[in-house]
OpenMM code with the backbone's topology and positions (N, CA, C; nanometers):
from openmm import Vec3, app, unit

residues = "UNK UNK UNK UNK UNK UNK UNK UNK UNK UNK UNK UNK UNK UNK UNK UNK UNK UNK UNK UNK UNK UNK UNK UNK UNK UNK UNK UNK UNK UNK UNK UNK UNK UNK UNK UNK UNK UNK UNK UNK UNK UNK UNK UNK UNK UNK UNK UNK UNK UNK UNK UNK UNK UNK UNK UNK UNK UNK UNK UNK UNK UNK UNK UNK UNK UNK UNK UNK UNK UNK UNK UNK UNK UNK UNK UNK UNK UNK UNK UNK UNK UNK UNK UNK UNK UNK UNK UNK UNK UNK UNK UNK UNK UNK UNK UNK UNK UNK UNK UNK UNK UNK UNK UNK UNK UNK UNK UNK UNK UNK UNK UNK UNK UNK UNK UNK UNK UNK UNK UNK UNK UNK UNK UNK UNK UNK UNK UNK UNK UNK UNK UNK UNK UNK UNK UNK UNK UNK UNK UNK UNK UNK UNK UNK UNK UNK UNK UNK UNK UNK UNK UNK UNK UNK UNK UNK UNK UNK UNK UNK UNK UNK UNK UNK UNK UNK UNK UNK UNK UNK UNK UNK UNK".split()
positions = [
    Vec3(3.1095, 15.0561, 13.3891),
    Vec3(3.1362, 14.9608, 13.2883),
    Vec3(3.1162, 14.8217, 13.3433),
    Vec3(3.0800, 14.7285, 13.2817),
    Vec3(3.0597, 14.5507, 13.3192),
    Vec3(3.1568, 14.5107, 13.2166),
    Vec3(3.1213, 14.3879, 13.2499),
    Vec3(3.2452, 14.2813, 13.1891),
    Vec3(3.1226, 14.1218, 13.2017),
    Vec3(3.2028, 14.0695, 13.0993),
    Vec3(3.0872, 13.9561, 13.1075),
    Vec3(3.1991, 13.8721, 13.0727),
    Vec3(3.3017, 13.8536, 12.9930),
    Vec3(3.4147, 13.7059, 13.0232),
    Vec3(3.4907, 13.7175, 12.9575),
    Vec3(3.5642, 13.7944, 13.0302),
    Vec3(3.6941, 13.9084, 13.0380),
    Vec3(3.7215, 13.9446, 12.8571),
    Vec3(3.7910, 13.9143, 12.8016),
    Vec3(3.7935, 14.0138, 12.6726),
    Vec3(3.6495, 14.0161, 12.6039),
    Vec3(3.6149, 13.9309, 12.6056),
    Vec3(3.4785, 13.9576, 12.5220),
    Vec3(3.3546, 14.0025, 12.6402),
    Vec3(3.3903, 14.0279, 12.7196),
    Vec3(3.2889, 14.0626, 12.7927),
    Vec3(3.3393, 14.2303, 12.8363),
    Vec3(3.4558, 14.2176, 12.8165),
    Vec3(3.5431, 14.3497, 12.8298),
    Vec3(3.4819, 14.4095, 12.6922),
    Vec3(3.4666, 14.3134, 12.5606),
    Vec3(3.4823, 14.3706, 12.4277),
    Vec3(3.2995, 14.4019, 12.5152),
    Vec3(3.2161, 14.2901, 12.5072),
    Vec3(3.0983, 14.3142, 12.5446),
    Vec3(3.0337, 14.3879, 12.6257),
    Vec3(3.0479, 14.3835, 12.7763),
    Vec3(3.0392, 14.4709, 12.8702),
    Vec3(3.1457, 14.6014, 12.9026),
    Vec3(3.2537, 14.6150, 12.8577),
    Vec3(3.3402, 14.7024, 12.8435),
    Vec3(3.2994, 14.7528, 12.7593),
    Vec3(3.2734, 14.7259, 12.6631),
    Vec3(3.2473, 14.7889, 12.5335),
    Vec3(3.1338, 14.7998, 12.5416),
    Vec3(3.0125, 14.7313, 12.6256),
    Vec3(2.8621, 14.8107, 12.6480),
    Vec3(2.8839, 14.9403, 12.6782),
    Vec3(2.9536, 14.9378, 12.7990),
    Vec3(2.9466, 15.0703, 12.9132),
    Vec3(3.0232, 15.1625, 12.7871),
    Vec3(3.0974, 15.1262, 12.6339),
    Vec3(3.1785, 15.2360, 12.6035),
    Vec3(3.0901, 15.2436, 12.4636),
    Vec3(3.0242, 15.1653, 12.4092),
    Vec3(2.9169, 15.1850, 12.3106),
    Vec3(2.8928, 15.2868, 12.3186),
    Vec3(2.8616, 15.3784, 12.3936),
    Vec3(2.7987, 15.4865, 12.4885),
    Vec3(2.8939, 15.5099, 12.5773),
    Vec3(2.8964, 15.6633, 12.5434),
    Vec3(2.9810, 15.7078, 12.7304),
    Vec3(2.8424, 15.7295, 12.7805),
    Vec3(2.7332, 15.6870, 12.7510),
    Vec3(2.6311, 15.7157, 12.8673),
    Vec3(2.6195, 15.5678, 12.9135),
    Vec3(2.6261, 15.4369, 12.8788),
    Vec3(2.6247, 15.3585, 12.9308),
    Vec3(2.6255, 15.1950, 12.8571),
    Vec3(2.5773, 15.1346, 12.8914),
    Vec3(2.6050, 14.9752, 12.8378),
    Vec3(2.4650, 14.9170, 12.7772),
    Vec3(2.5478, 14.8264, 12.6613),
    Vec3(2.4506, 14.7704, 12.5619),
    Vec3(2.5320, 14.6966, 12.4766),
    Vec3(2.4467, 14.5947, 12.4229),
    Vec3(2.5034, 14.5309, 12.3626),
    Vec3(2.3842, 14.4065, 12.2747),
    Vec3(2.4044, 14.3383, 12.1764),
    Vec3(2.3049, 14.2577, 12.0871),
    Vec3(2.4262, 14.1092, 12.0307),
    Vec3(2.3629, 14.0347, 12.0132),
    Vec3(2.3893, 13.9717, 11.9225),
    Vec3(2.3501, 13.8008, 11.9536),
    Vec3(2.3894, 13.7073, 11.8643),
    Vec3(2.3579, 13.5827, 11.8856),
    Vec3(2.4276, 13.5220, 11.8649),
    Vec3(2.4438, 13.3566, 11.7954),
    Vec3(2.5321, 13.2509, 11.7934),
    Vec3(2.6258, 13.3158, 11.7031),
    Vec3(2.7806, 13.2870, 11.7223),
    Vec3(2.9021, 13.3154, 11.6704),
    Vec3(2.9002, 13.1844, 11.5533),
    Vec3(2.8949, 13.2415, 11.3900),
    Vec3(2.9137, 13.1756, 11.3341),
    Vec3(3.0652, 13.2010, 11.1753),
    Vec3(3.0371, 13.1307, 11.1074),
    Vec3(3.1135, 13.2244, 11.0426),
    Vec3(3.0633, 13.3696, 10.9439),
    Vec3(3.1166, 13.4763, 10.9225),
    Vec3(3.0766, 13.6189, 10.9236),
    Vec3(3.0101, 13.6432, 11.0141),
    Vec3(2.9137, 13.7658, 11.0034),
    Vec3(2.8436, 13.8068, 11.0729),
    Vec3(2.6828, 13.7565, 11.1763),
    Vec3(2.6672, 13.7446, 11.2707),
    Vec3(2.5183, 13.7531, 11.3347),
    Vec3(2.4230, 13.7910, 11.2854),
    Vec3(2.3036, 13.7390, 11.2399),
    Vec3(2.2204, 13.7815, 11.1869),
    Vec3(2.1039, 13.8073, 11.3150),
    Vec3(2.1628, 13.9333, 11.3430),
    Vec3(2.0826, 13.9690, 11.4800),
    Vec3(1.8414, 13.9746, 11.4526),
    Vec3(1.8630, 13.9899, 11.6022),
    Vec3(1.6915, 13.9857, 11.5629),
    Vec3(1.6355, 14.1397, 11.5783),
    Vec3(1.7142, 14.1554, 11.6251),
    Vec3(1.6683, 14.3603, 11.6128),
    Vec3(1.7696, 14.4285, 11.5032),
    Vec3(1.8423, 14.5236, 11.5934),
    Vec3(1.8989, 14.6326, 11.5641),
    Vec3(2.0371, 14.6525, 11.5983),
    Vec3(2.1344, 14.5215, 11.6020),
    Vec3(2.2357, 14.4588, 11.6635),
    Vec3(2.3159, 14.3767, 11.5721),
    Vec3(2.4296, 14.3855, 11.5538),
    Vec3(2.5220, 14.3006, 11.4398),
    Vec3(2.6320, 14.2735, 11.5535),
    Vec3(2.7042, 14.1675, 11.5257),
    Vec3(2.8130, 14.1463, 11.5600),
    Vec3(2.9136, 14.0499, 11.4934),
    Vec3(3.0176, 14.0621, 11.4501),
    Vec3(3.1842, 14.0072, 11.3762),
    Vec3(3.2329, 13.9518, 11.4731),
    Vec3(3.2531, 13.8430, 11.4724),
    Vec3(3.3968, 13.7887, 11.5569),
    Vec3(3.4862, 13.8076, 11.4286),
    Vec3(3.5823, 13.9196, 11.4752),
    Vec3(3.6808, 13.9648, 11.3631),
    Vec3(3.8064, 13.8385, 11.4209),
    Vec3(3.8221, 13.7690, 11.4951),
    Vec3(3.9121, 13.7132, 11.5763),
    Vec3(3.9535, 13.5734, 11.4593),
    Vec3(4.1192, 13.5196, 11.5142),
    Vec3(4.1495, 13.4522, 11.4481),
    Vec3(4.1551, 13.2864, 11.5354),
    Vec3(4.1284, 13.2164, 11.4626),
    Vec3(4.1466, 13.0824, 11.5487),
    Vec3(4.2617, 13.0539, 11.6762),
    Vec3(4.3155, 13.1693, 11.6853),
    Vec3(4.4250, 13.1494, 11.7786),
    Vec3(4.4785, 13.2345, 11.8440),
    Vec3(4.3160, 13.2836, 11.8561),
    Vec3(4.3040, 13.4254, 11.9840),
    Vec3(4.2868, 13.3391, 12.0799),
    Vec3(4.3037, 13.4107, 12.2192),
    Vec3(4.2981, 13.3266, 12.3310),
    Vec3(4.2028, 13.3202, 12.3918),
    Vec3(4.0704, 13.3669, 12.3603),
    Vec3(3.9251, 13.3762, 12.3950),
    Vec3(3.8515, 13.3148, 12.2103),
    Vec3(3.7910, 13.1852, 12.2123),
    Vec3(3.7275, 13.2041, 12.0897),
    Vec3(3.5211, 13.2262, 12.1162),
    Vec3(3.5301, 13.2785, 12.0865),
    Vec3(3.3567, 13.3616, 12.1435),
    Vec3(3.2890, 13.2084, 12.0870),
    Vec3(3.1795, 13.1692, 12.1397),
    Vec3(3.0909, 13.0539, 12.0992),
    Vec3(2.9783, 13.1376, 12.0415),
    Vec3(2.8824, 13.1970, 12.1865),
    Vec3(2.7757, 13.2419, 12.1453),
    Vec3(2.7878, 13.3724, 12.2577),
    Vec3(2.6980, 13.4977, 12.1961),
    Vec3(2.6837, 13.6053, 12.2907),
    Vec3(2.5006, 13.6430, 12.2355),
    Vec3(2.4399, 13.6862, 12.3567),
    Vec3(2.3045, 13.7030, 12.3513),
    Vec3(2.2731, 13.7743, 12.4552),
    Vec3(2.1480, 13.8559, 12.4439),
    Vec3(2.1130, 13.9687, 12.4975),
    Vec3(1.9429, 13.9318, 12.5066),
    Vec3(1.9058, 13.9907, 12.5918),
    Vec3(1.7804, 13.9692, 12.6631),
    Vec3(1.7184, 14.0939, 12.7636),
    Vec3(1.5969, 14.1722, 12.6993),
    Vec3(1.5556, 14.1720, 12.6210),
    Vec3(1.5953, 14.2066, 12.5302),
    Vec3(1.5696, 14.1042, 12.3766),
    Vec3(1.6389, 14.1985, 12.2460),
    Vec3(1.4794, 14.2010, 12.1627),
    Vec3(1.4694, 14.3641, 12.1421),
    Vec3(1.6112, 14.4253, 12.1358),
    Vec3(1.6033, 14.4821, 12.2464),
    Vec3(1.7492, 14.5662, 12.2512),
    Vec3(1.7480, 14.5973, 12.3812),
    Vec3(1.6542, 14.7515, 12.4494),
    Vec3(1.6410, 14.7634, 12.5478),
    Vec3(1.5809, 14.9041, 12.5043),
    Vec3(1.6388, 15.0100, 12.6469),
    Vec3(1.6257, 15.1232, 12.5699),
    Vec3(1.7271, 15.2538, 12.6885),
    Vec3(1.5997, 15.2566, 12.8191),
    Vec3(1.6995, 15.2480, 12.9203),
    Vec3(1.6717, 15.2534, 13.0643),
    Vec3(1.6184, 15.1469, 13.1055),
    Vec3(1.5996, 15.0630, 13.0457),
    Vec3(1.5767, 14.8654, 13.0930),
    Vec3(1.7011, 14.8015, 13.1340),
    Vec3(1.7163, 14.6906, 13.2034),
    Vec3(1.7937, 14.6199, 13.1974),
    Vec3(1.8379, 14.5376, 13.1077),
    Vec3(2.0107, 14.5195, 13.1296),
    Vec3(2.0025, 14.3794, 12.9589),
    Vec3(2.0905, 14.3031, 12.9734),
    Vec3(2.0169, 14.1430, 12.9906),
    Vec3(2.1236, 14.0313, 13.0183),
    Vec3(2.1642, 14.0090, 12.9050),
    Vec3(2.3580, 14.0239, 12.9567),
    Vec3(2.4419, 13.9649, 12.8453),
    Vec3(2.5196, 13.8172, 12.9082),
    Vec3(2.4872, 13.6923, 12.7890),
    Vec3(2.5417, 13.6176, 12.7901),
    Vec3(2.5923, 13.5590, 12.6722),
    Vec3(2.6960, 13.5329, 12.7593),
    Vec3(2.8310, 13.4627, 12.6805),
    Vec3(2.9118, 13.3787, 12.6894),
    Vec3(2.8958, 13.2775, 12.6100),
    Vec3(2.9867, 13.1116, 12.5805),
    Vec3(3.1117, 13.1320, 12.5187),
    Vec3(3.1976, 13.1134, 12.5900),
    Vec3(3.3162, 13.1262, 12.5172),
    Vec3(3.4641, 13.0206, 12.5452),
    Vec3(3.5141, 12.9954, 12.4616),
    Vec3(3.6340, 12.8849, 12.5137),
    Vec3(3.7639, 13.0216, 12.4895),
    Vec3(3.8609, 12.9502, 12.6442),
    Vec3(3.9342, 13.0341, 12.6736),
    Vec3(4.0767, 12.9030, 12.6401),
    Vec3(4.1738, 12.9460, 12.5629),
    Vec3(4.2521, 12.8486, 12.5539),
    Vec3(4.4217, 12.8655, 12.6309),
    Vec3(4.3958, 13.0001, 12.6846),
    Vec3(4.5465, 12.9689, 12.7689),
    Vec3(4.5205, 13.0359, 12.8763),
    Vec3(4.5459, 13.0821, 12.9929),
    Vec3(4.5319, 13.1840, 13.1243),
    Vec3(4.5382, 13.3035, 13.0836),
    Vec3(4.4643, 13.3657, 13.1429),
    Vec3(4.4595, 13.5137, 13.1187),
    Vec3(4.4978, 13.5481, 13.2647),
    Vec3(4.5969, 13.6417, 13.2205),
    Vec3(4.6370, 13.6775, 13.3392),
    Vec3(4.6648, 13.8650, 13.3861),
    Vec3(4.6228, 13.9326, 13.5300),
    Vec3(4.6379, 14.0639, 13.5220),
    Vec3(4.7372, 14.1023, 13.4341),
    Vec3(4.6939, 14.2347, 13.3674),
    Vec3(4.7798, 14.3031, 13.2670),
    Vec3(4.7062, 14.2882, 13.1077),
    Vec3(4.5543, 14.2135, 13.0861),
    Vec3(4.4762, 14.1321, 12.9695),
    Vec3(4.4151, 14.2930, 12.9623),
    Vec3(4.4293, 14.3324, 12.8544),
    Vec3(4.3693, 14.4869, 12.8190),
    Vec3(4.2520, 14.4729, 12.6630),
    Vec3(4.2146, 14.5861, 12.6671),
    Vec3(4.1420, 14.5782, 12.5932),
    Vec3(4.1107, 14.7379, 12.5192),
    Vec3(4.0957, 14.7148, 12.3585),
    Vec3(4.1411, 14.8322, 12.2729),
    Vec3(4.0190, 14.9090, 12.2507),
    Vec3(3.9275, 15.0040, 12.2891),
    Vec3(3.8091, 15.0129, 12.2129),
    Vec3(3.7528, 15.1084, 12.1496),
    Vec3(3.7048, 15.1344, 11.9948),
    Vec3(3.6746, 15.2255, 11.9422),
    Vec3(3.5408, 15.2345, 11.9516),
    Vec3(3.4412, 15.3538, 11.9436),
    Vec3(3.3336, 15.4206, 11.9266),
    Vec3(3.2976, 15.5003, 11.8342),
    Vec3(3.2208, 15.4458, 11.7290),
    Vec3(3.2631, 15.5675, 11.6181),
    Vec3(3.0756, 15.5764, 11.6264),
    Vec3(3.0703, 15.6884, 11.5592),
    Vec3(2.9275, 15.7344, 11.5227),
    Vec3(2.9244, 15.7920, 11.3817),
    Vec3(2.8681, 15.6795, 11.2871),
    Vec3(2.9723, 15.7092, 11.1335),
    Vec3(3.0342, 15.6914, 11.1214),
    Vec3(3.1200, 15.7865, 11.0327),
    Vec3(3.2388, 15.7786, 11.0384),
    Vec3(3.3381, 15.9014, 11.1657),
    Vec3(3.2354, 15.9561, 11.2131),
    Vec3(3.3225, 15.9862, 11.3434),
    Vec3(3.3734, 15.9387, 11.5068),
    Vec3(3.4688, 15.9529, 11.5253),
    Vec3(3.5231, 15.8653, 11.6406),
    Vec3(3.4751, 15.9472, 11.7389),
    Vec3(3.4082, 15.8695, 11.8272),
    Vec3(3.3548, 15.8904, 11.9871),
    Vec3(3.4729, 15.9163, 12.1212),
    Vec3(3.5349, 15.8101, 12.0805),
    Vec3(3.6154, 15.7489, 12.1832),
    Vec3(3.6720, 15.5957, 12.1173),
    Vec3(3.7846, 15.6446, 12.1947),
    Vec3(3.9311, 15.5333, 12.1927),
    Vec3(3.9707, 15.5099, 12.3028),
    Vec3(3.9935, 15.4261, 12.3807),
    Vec3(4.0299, 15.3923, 12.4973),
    Vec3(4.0181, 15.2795, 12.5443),
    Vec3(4.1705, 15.2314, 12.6290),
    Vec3(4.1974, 15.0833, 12.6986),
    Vec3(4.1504, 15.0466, 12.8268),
    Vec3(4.0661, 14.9308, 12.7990),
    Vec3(4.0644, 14.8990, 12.9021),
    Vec3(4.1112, 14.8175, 12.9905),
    Vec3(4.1309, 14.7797, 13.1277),
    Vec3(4.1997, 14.6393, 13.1572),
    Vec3(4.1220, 14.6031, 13.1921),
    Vec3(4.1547, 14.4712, 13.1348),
    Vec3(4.0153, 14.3629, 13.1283),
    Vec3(3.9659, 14.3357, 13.2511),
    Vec3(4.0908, 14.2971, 13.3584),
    Vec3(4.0759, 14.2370, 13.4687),
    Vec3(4.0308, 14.2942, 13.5690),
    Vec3(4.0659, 14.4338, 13.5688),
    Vec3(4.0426, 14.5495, 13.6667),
    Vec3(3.8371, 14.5926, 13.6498),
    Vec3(3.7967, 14.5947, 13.5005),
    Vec3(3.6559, 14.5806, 13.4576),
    Vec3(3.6054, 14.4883, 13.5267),
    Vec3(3.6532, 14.3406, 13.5394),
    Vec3(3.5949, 14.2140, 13.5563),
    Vec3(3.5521, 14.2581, 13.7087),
    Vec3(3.6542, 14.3218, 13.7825),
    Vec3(3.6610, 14.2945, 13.9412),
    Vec3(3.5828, 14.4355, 13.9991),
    Vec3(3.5937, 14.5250, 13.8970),
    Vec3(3.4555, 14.6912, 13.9176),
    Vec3(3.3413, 14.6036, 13.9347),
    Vec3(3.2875, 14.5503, 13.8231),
    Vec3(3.1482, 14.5324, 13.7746),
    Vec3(3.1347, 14.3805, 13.8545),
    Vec3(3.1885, 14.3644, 13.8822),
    Vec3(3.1576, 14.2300, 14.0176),
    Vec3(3.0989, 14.1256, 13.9382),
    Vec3(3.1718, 14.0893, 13.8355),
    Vec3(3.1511, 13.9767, 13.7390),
    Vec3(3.1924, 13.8504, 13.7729),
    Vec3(3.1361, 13.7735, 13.7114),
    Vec3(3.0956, 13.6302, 13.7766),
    Vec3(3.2421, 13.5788, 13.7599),
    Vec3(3.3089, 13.5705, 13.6181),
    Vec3(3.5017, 13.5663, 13.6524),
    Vec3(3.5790, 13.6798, 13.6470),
    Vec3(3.6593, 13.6310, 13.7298),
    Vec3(3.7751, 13.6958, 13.7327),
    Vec3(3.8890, 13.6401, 13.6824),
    Vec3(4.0002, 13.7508, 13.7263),
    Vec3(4.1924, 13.6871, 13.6635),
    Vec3(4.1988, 13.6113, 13.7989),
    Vec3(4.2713, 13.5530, 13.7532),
    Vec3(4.3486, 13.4637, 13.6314),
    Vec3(4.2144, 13.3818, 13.5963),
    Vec3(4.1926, 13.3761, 13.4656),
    Vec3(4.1147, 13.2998, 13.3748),
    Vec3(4.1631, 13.1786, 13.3360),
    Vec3(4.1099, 13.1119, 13.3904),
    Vec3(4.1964, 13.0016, 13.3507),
    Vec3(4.1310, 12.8650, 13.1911),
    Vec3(4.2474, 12.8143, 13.1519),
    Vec3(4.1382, 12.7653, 13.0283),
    Vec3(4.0944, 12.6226, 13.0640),
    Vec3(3.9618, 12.7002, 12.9243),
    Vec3(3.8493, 12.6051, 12.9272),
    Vec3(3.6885, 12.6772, 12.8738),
    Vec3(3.5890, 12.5619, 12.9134),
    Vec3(3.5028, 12.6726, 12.8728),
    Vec3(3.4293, 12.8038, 12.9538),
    Vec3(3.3667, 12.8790, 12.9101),
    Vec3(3.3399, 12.9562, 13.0167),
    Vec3(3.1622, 13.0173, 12.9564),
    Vec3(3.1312, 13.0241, 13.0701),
    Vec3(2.9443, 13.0908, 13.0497),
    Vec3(2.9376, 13.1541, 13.1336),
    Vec3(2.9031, 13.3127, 13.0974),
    Vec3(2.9105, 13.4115, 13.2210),
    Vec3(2.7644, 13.4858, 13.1565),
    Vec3(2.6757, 13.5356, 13.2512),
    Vec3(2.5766, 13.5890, 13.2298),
    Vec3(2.5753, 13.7163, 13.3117),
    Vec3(2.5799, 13.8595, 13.2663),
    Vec3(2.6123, 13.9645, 13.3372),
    Vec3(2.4998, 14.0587, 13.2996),
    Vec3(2.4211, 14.1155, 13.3848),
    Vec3(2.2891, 14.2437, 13.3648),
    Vec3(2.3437, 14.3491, 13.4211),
    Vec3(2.3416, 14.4423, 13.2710),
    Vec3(2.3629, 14.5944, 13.2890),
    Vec3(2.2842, 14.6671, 13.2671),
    Vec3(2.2649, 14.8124, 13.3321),
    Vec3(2.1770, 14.8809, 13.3158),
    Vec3(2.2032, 14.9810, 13.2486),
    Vec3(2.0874, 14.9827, 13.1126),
    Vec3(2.0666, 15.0808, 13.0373),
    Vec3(2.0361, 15.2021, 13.0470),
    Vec3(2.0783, 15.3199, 12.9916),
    Vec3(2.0338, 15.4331, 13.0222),
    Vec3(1.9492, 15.4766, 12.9754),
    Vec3(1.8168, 15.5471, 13.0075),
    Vec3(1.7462, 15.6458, 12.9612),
    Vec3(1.7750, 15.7200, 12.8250),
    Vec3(1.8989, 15.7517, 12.8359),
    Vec3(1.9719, 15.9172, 12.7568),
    Vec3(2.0429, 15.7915, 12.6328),
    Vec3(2.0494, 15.7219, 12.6040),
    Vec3(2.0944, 15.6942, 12.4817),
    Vec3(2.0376, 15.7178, 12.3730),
    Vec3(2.1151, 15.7591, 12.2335),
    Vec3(2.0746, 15.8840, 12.1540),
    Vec3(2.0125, 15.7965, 12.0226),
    Vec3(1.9158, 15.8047, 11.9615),
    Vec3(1.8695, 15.7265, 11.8679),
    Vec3(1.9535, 15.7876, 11.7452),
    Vec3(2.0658, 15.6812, 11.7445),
    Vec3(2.1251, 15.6574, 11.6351),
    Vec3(2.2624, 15.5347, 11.6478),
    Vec3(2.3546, 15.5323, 11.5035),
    Vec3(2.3408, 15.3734, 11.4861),
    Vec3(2.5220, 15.3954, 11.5143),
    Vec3(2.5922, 15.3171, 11.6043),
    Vec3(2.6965, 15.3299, 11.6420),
    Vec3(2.7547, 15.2015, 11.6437),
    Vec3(2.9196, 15.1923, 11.6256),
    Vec3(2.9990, 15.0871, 11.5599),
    Vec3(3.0993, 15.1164, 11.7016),
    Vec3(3.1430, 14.9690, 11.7285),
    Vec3(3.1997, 14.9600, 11.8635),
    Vec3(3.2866, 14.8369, 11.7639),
    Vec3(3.4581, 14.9111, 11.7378),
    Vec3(3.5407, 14.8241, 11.7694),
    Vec3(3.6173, 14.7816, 11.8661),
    Vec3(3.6163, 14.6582, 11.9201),
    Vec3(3.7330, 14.5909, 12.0217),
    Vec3(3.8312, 14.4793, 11.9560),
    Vec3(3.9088, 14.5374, 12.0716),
    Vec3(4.0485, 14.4368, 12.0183),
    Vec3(4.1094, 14.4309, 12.1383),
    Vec3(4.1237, 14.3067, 12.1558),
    Vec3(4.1800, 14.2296, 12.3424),
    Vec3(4.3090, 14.1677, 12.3005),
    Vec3(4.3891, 14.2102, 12.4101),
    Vec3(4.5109, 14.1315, 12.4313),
    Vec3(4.5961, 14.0893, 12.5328),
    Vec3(4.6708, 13.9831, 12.5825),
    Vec3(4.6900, 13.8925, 12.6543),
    Vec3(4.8190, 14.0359, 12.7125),
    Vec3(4.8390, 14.0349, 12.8599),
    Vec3(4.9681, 14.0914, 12.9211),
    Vec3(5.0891, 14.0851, 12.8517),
    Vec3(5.0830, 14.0051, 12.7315),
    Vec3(5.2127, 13.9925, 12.6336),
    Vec3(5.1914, 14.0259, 12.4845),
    Vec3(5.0869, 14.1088, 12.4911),
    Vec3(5.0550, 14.1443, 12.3502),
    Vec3(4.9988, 14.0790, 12.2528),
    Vec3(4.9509, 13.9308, 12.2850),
    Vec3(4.9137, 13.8512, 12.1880),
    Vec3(4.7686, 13.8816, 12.1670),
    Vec3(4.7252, 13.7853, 12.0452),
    Vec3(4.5587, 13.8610, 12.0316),
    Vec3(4.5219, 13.7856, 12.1564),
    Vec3(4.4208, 13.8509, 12.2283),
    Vec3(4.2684, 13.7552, 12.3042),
    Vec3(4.1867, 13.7769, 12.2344),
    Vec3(4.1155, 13.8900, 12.1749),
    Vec3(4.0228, 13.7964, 12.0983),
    Vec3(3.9758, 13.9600, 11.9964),
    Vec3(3.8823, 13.9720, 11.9169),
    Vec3(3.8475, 14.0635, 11.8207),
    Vec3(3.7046, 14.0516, 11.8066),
    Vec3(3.6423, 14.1960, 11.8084),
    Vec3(3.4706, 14.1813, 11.7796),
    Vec3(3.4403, 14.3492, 11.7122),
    Vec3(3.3775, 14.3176, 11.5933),
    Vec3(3.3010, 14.4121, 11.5935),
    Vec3(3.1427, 14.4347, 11.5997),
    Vec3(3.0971, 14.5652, 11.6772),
    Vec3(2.9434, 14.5367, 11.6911),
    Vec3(2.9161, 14.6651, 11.6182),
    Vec3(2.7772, 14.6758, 11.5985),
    Vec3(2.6913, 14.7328, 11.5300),
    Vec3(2.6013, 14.7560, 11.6229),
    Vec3(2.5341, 14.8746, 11.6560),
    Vec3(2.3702, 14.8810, 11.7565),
    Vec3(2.3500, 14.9813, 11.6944),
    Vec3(2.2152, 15.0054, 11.6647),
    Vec3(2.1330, 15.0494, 11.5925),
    Vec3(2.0239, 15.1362, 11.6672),
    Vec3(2.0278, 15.2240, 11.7198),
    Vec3(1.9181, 15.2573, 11.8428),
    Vec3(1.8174, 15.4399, 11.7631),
    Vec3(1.7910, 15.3877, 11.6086),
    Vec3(1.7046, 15.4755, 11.5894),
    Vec3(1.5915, 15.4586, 11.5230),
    Vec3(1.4859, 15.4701, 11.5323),
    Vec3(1.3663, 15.4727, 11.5873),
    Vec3(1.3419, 15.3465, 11.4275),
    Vec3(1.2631, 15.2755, 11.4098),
    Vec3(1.1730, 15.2055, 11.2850),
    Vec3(1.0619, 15.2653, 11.2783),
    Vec3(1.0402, 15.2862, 11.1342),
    Vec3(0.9136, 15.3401, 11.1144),
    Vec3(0.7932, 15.2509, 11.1395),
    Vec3(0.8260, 15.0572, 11.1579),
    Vec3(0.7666, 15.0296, 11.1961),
    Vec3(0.7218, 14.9391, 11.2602),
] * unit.nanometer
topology = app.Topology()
chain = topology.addChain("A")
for resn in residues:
    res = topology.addResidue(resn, chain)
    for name in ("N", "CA", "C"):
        topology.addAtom(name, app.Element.getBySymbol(name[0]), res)
């Protein structure tokens, strides 16, 4: 699993590596209000409220779209408005349809410090730009999968909310 800046990179790179239990991915572009109007096969929600403790700016992926067994830089602008500190977890669903893949927490901080990401805890606030390349797998299955995350501070408060969309089956054209 990677991490690219800590909940949203947890939501992002945590949630790449859990998009897939085969591995990491992820799409999207400038955080506006609703949804990303991605350039492939990639959606993303900042479901998050003004007073999450991560507010996402922009997240982007390179090459997009992305493609299985390539590499794929994820970067991400984000303002962090209080310390994040060990114990910052992260909630994440996998559904395929309407069926669930996987559910499972991650800690943010413990991700950040696996995947040898550019920050670590304590996060301290302000802004932050972390650019993290993960590697795609081969074996990812052409079809279209929904990755909810939901991050929260060692005290339960929100850090931050995303939902993504990746799309990995075939265009006719």
């Amino acid at each position: 699993m990677k991490l690219s800046i800590l909940a949203v990179a947890t939501a992002a790179a945590s949630v790449s590596a859990i998009v897939m239990p085969w591995g990491n991915n992820f799409k999207l572009g400038s955080v506006q209000d609703g949804p990303v109007e991605p350039k492939s096969s990639w959606n993303f929600i900042d479901c998050g409220l003004p007073s999450d403790v991560v507010l996402i700016e922009s997240l982007t992926v390179s090459p997009d779209p992305p493609e299985p067994g390539k590499n794929l830089n994820v970067t991400v602008s984000a303002f962090v408005t209080e310390r994040i500190e060990d114990g910052a977890y992260a909630d994440v669903t996998v559904k395929l349809g309407l069926i669930k893949l996987l559910h499972k927490q991650f800690d943010v901080c413990q991700e950040a410090e696996n995947a040898d990401a550019e920050i670590k805890c304590p996060v301290e606030p302000g802004p932050h730009h972390v650019v993290q390349t993960v590697a795609l797998p081969k074996e990812i299955p052409p079809a279209k999968f929904v990755v909810m995350v939901r991050g929260y501070t060692v005290d339960d408060e929100s850090l931050m909310c995303a939902d993504i969309q990746a799309d990995f089956r075939k265009k006719p054209f």
